[in-house]
N, C-alpha and C positions, 0 to 999 in steps of 0.2 A: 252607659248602663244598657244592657241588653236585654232586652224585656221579653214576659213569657210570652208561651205561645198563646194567639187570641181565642184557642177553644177551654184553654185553662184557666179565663179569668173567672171569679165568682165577683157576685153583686157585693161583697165585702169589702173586696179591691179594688175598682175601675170602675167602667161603664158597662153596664147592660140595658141594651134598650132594643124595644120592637118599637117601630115607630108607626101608626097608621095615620093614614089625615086625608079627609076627604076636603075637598073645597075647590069650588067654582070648576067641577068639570073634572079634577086631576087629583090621580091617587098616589098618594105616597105610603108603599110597602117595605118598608127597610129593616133589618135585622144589625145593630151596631154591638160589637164587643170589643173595648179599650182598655190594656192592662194599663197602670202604672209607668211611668218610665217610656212609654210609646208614641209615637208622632204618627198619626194616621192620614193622608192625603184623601178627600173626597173630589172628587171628580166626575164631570159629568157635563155635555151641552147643554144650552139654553132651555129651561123648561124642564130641567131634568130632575128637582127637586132640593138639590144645594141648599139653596135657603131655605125652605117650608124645613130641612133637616136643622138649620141654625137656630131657628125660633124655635123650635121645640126645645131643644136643650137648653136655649137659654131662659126658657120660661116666658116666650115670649107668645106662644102659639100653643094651645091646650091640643091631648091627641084628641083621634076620633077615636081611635083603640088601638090595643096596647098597653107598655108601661116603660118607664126608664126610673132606673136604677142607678146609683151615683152612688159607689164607697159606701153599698150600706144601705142606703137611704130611698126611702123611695120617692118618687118626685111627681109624677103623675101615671095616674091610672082610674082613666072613666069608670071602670067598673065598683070600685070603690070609693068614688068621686074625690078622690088626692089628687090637688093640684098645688105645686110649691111655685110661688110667685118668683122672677125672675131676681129680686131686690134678698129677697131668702136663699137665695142658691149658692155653693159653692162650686161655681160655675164665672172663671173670669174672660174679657171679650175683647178682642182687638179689632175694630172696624175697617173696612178699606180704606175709607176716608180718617180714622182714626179720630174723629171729633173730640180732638183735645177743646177745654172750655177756653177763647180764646182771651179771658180777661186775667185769667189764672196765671203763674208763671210753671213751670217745669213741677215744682216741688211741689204745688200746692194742686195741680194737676193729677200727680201721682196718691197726694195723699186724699184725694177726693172723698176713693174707694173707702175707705178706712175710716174716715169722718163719720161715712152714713151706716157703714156697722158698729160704730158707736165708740171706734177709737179717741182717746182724749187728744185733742190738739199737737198737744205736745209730744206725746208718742208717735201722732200720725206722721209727726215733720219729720219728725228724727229718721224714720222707717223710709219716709220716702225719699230722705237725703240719700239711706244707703240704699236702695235701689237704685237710684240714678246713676252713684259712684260706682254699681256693681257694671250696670250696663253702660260706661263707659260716660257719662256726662254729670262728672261730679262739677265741673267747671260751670252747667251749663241751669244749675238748680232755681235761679233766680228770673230765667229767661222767660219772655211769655212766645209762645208758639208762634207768631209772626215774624221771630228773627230764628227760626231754627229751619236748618236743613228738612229735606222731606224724611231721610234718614236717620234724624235725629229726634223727628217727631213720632217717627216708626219704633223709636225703641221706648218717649217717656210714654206710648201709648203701650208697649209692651210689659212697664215699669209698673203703670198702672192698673196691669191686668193681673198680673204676677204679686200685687204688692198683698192682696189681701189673699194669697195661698190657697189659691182655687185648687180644687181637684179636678176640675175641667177647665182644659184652655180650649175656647175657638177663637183661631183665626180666617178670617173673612177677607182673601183675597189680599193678603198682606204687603204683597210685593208692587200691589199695579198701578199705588199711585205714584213710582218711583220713576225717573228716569234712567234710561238704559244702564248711562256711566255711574250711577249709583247703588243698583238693585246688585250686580255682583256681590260687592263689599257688603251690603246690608245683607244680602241671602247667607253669605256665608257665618257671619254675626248674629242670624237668628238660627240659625242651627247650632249654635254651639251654644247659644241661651236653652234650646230645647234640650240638647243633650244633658243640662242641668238640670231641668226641670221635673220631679216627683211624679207629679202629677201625668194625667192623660190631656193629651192635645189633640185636635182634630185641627186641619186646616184646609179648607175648601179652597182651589186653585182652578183658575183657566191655562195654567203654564205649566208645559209637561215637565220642564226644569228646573223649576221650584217643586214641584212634586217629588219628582228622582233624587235634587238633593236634601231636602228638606224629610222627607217622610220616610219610615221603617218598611210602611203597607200601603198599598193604594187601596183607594176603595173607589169603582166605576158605576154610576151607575145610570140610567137613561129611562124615561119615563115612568119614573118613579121606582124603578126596581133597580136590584144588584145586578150588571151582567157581568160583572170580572171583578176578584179581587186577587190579593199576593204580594211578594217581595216585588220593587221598581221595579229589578231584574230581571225577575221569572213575566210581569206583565208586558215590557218590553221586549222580551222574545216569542212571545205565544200570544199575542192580541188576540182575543175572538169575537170583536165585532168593529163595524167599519169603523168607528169614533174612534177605538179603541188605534186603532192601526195610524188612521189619520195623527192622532194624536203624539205616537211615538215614533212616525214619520215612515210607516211601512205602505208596501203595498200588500194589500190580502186580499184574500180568493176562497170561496169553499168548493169543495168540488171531492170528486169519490176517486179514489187512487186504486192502481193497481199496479203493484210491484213500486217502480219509481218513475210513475205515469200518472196525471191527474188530471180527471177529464172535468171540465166545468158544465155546470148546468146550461149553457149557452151554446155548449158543443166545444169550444177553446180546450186545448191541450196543452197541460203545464210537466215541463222533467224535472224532477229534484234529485237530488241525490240521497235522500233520507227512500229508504225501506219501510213504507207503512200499506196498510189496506185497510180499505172501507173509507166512509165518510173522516175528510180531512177537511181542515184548513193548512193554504201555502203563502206566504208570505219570502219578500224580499225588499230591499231597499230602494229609494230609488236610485241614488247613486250607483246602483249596480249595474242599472239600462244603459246600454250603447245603443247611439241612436244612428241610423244610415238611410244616404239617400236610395241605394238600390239595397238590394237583401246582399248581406254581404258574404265573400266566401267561403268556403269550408262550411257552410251549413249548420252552423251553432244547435246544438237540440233545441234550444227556447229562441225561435226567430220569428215576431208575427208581424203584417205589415199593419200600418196606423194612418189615423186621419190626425193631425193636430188639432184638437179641441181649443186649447188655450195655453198661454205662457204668461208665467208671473215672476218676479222680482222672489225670491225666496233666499234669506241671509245671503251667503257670497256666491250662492252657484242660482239659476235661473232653474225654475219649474216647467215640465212641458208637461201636457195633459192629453195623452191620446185616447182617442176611441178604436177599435176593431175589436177582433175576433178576442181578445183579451185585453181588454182597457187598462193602461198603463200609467204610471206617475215615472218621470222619469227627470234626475236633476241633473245639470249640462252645464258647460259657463256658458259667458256670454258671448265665447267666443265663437261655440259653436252652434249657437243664434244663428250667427250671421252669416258663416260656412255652410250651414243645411239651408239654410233659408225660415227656418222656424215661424213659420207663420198660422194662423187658423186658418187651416183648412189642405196643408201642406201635407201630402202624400210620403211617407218613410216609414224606415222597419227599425221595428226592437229587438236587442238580441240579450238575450241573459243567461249565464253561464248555470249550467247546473247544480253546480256547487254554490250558488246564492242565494240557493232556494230553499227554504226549508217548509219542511211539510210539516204537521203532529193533529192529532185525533182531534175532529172536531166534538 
């Protein structure tokens, strides 16, 4: 299903919500719009407000001001003093840890949700039989949560969230209590649950991976506010702040261009091959850094020499971290570790081709 765009949803359809909250020091200013049919990834470091954004919607945390809006309905707004209790909402919730009850088995885990809105027994079993079967653990109905896989717990906690037809899904970090050789298969398994699902979903992630596949739109935000939002695609080419870059694994730079020349506020000078003017941001990968022990021939446009700061273990290829005139992330095997000498505090130059550059309007 292809959902609308998010400046066309009404309070009738999806989510609207302004969200304000003050508490103990930190503001959260957030603007959320979720059509129907949409998987929206929120995103953001430590501190950034993720959560204070979960408890609200789930009725867990009243605003300070503000209001949100759910399919219609309105759910809180101080100023008229409407607050709908978390247990009233149609609003369902997948935890990280997924706190299935662990005395319950499978089915009666699923049919919890459904109990306490007042379904009779007997309907609730049946409902949650086929949720189980639909999510793939018809087998598995009778089981109590201590003999199932982490990804099998990941879905009757999904089964369960789904079962009583929220209009809001949040998931809370869905993926992180998996192991590596698991979270593949499950990621790909809760994406194709979402693409089923009616409803609006939000899913707060620290992994930019489960974000890109998992989500339509990202949503960024850092000290309580929006700095970027968009398609994966569009946020993964045009980062405009450092989180943002770190996250999708660039190196960024702001600095003011002229022609296909970008002088950084430090004085550093970046070539791109993009044609822009005035205040930009330039980004490139790091895999795009060649790194040498003297400045190497032919004079590359983008060649600057570096201190080694630091080197890390980063999936198959090895991270180096320089300092100088333009501070660098650059990713190397580990072969050429041990060929340059890669050490902190090692003396070499970077070169990057102009064509890896890309510049666009800050």
């Amino acid at each position: 299903m292809t959902p609308a765009h998010p400046s066309a949803v009404s309070a009738a359809e999806g989510l609207l919500a302004r969200l304000g909250v003050n508490r103990s020091g930190f503001r959260l200013d957030l603007g959320l719009r979720l059509v129907p049919g949409e998987t929206v990834a929120l995103l953001g470091p430590n501190g950034a407000g993720k959560t204070t954004t979960l408890q609200v919607l789930a009725g867990l945390l009243a605003l300070t001001d503000g209001r949100v809006e759910l399919a219609g309905e309105l759910l809180d707004d101080p100023v008229c003093a409407r607050f709908v209790h978390a247990a009233e909402r149609r609003v369902g919730m997948v935890f990280q840890d997924y706190l299935l009850f662990p005395h319950l088995s499978a089915a009666d885990n699923v049919a919890f949700g459904l109990r306490a809105r007042g379904v009779p027994r007997k309907a609730a079993t049946a409902r949650a039989h086929a949720w189980l079967d639909r999510v793939g653990l018809g087998a598995q109905v009778d089981a109590k949560p201590r003999a199932l896989s982490g990804g099998q717990a990941q879905r009757v906690a999904l089964a369960r969230a789904l079962a009583t037809e929220p209009r809001l899904l949040l998931l809370d970090e869905p993926l992180a209590a998996l192991d590596a050789g698991t979270r593949a298969q499950v990621r790909a398994d809760l994406r194709r649950h979402l693409d089923g699902y009616a409803g609006c979903a939000l899913v707060v992630t620290h992994d930019p991976l489960d974000a890109m596949v998992l989500a339509d739109r990202l949503v960024v935000i850092e000290a309580g506010r929006l700095v970027q939002e968009g398609a994966p695609a569009e946020v993964a080419r045009a980062p405009r702040t450092e989180y943002v870059a770190r996250l999708v694994g660039l190196n960024l730079y702001r600095g003011t261009s002229t022609g296909m020349s970008v002088t950084l506020p430090a004085g550093g000078r970046i070539a791109t091959a993009d044609v822009v003017e005035g205040p930009v941001f330039v980004a490139f990968p790091p895999s795009a850094v060649a790194l040498y022990r003297r400045r190497p021939q032919g004079s590359p446009r983008n060649c600057w020499p570096g201190r080694v700061d630091g080197v890390e273990q980063h999936g198959h290829t090895v991270r180096v971290r320089l300092q100088g005139p333009v501070p660098v992330l650059a990713d190397v095997t580990a072969g050429a570790v041990a060929d340059l000498s890669l050490v902190p505090g090692a003396e070499v130059w970077a070169a990057v081709k102009a064509t890896e550059v890309h510049a666009y309007p800050a």
